[in-house]
N, C-alpha and C positions, 0 to 999 in steps of 0.2 A: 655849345649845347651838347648835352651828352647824349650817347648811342644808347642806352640803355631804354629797354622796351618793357613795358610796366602791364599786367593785365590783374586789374580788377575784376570781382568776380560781386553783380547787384544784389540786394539785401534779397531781392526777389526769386534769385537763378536757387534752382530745384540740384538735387544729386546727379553727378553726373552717371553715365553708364557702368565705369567702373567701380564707381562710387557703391553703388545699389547690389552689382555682384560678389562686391566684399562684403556687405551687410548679410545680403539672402546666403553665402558661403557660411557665414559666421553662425548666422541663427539654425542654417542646417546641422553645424559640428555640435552646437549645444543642443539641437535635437535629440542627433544621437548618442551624442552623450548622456542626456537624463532618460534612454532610452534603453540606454545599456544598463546605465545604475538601476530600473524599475524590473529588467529581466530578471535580474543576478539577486537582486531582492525578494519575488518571486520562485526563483530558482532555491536560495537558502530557506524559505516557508518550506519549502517542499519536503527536503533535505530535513528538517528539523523537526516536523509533523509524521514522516516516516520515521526517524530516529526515536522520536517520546516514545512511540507507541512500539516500536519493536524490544524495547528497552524493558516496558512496563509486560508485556507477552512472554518475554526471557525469564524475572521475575515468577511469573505465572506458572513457569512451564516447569523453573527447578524449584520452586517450591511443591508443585506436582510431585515432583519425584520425590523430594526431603519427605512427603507426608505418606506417600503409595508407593515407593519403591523400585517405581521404574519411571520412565520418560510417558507421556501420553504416546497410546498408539497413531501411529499415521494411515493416510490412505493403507490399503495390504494390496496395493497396485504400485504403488511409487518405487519400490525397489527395480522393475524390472522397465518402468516407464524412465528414470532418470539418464538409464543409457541412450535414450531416444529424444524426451523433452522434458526436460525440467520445469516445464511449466503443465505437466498434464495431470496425474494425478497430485501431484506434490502441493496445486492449487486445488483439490476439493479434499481437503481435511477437515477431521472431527474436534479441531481445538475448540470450536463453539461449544461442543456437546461435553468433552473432558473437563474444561477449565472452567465452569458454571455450573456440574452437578446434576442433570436431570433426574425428575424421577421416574420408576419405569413403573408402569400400573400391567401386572400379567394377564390380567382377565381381559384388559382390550390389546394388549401386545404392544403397546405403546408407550414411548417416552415423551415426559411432559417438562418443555425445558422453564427455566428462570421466568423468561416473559409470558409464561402461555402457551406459545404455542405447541404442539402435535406434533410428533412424528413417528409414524410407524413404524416397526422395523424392519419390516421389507423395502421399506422405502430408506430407511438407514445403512441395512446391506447395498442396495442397490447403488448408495453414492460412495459409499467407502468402504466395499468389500469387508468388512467387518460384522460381526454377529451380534454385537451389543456395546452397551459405556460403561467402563469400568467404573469411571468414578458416578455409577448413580446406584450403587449398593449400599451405601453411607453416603449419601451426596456430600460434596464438600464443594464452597467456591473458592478457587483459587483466582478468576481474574475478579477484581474489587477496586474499586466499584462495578458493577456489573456493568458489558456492553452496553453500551447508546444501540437504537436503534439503524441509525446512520454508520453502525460499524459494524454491521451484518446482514447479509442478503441471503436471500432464497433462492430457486428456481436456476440451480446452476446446473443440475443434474436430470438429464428426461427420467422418466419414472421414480425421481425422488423433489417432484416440487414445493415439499414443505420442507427441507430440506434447506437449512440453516451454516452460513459457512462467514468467517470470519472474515473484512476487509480491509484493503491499504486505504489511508485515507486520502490519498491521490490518484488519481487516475492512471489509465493503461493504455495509450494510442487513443487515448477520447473517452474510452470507456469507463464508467464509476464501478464498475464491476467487477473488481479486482483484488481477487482473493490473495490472500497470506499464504505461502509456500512454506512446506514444511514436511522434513525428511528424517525421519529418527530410524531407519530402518535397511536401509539403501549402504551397499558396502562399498558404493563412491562417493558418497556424503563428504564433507569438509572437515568438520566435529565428528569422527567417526565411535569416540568414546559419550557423545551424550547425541545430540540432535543439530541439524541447518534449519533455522528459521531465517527468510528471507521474502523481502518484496522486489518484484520487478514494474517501473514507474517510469513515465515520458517527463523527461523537463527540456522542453523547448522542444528539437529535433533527434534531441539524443535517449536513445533507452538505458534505465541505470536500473544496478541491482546492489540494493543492499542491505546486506545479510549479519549475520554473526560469525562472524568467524575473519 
């Protein structure tokens, strides 16, 4: 008779313990795996909706100048704020108001942009140290199709709350609030023979910036 010890295993008998932690291992790795792929997917939307749209502003900006002869003015704060934060005035610029054409009515003192709305020019000075829009003398549009509403907001400025400022169409540490930076003036600029247009944007835990140049 042979020594040989045989163990079957019943039609009935369930996984064994190890059995079950290779499985729930397995279905965790494919977790994270189509977890990483949905990030990184997520992550290139972002990356490619900031890109359209800074591409399409570029456009806007040196067609500006091909037809006016100079760059759209920036904040007349940003030159002396960039040595400090690049995110202070450089984020409340007048691209909305240059790149659309408003027009200025002198008997109420105000400019009246593309959409309708108001803005005063006290309340113009007050967000962008500037006196007036050049390009509402002959208005002309340079950004075409004009702004979505969803790609400009208000109330970024205390006593300038009509006050219209261009945005990234992603977020900033949570915030949808997040203006387009932009420096044509400032003599640490990047671009220092035209202009820095640039967005600063959260994807995942890392903040990313980017610009032209």
């Amino acid at each position: 008779m042979s020594n040989e010890v045989r163990i079957f295993k019943s039609k009935g008998q369930g996984f064994t313990l190890i059995e079950m932690l290779v499985v729930i291992g397995v279905i965790a790795l494919l977790a994270t795996l189509i977890a990483g792929v949905g990030i990184r997917a997520a992550e290139k939307k972002k990356y490619s909706l900031v890109d359209a749209e800074k591409h399409r502003l570029v456009t806007a900006i040196e067609t500006y100048h091909e037809k006016l002869g100079s760059f759209p003015p920036d904040n007349n704060n940003v030159a002396k704020d960039r040595l400090v934060d690049d995110r202070a005035s450089a984020g409340t610029n007048q691209l909305f108001y240059e790149l659309t054409g408003p027009t200025y009515d002198v008997a109420k003192n105000q400019y009246t942009a593309f959409d309708g709305s108001l803005v005063a020019s006290n309340e113009y000075f007050n967000a962008f140290n500037r006196n007036g829009v050049l390009n509402s003398i002959e208005p002309q549009r340079f950004y075409n199709p004009p702004p979505k509403a969803v790609q400009y907001k208000s109330n970024f400025v205390a006593n300038a709350v009509n006050v219209n400022v261009l945005t990234v169409p992603v977020d900033f540490q949570g915030s949808p609030n997040n203006p387009w930076r932009y420096d044509s003036s400032s003599t640490n600029r990047h671009n220092i023979e035209s202009f820095d247009l640039w967005a600063v944007f959260t994807v995942g835990s890392k903040t990313v910036t980017n610009g032209n140049w």
